[in-house]
C-alpha positions as CSV (number, residue, x, y, z in Angstrom):
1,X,2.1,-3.0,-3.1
2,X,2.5,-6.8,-2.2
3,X,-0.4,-8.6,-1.9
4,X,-2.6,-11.5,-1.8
5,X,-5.5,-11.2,-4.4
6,X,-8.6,-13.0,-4.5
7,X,-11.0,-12.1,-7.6
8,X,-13.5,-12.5,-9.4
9,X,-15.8,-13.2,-6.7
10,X,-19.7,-13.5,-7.2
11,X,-21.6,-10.5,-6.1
12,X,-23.8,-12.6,-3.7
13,X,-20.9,-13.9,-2.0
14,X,-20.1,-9.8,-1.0
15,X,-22.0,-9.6,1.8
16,X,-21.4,-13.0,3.4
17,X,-17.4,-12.0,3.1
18,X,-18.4,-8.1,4.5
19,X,-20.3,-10.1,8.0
20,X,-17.2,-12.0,8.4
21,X,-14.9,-9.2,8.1
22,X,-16.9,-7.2,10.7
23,X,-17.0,-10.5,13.0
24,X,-13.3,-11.6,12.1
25,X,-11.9,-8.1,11.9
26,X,-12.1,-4.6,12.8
27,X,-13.7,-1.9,10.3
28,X,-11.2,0.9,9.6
29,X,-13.3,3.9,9.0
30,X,-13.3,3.7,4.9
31,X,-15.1,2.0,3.4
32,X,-14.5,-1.5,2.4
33,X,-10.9,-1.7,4.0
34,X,-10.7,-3.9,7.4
35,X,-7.8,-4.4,9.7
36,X,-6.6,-7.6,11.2
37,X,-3.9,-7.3,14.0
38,X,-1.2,-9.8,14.5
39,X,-0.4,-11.2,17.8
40,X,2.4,-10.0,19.1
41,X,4.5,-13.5,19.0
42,X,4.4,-13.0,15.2
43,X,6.0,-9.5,15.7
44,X,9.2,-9.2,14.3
45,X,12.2,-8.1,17.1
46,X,11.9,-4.2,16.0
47,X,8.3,-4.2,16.3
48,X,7.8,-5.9,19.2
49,X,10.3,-3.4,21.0
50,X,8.9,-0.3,19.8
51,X,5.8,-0.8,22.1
52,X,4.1,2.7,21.4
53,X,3.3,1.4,17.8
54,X,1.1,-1.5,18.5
55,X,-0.8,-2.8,17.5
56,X,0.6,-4.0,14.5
57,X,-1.8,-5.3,11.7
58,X,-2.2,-5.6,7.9
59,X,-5.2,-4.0,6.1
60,X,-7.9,-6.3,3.8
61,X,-9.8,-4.7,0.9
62,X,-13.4,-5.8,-0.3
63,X,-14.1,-4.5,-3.5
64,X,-16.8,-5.2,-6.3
65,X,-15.5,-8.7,-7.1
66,X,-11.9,-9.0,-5.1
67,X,-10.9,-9.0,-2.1
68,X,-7.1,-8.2,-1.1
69,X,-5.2,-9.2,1.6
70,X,-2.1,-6.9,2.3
71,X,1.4,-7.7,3.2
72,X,2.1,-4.6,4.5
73,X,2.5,-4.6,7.6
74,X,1.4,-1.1,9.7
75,X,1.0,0.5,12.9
76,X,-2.0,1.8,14.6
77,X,-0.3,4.7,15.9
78,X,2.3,5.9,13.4
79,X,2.8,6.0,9.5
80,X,6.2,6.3,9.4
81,X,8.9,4.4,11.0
82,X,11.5,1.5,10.6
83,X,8.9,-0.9,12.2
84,X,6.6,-0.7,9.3
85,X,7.4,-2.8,6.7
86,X,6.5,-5.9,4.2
87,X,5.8,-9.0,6.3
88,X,7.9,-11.3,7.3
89,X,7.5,-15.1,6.0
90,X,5.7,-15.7,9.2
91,X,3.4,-12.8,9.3
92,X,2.9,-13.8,6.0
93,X,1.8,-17.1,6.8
94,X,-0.5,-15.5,9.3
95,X,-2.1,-13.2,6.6
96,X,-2.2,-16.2,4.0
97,X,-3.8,-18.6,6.8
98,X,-6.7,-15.9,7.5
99,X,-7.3,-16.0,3.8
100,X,-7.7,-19.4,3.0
101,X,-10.0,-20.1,6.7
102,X,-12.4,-16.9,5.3
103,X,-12.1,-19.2,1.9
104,X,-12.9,-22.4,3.4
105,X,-15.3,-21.1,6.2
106,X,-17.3,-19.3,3.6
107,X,-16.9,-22.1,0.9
108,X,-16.4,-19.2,-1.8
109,X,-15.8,-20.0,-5.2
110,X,-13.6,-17.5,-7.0
């Protein structure tokens, strides 16, 4: 799996990065995973014209002392499709920009 790996964070950082994942993105049902939907000008030409899959989002992990951004890029309503795929450089952007404003908005040190 591609992704963007943040570790070796302190444990009392944990629950100031879990509140801004619950204001910043949307809880997935397991715990510890969040999703974060793109807007739909990142999209690339396939997903935007398969319109019954979106949104489209990428899923972030908090864990004991990491947290991981995905570049996987899914959608809401189907696992399997040509849509679905690694991001592209600007959806990655995207994904790498929400990880370094949590970083600097949180002033973590990792």
């Amino acid at each position: 799996m591609r992704q963007y790996l943040l570790d070796e964070i302190r444990k009392g950082d944990l629950t100031r990065l879990r509140d801004y994942l619950n204001d910043h993105a949307i809880a997935a049902g397991l715990e510890g995973i969040w999703w974060v939907d793109l807007p739909e000008d990142l999209l690339s030409p396939e997903q935007f014209s398969h319109r019954d899959h979106h949104p489209f989002r990428f899923a972030v992990e908090l864990g004991d002392d990491f947290v991981r951004f995905e570049f996987l890029i899914r959608s809401r309503e189907t696992m399997r499709c040509s849509c679905i795929g690694y991001a592209t450089r600007p959806q990655r952007d995207f994904i790498l920009g929400f990880a370094d404003r949590l970083v600097e908005e949180l002033a973590l040190k990792t």
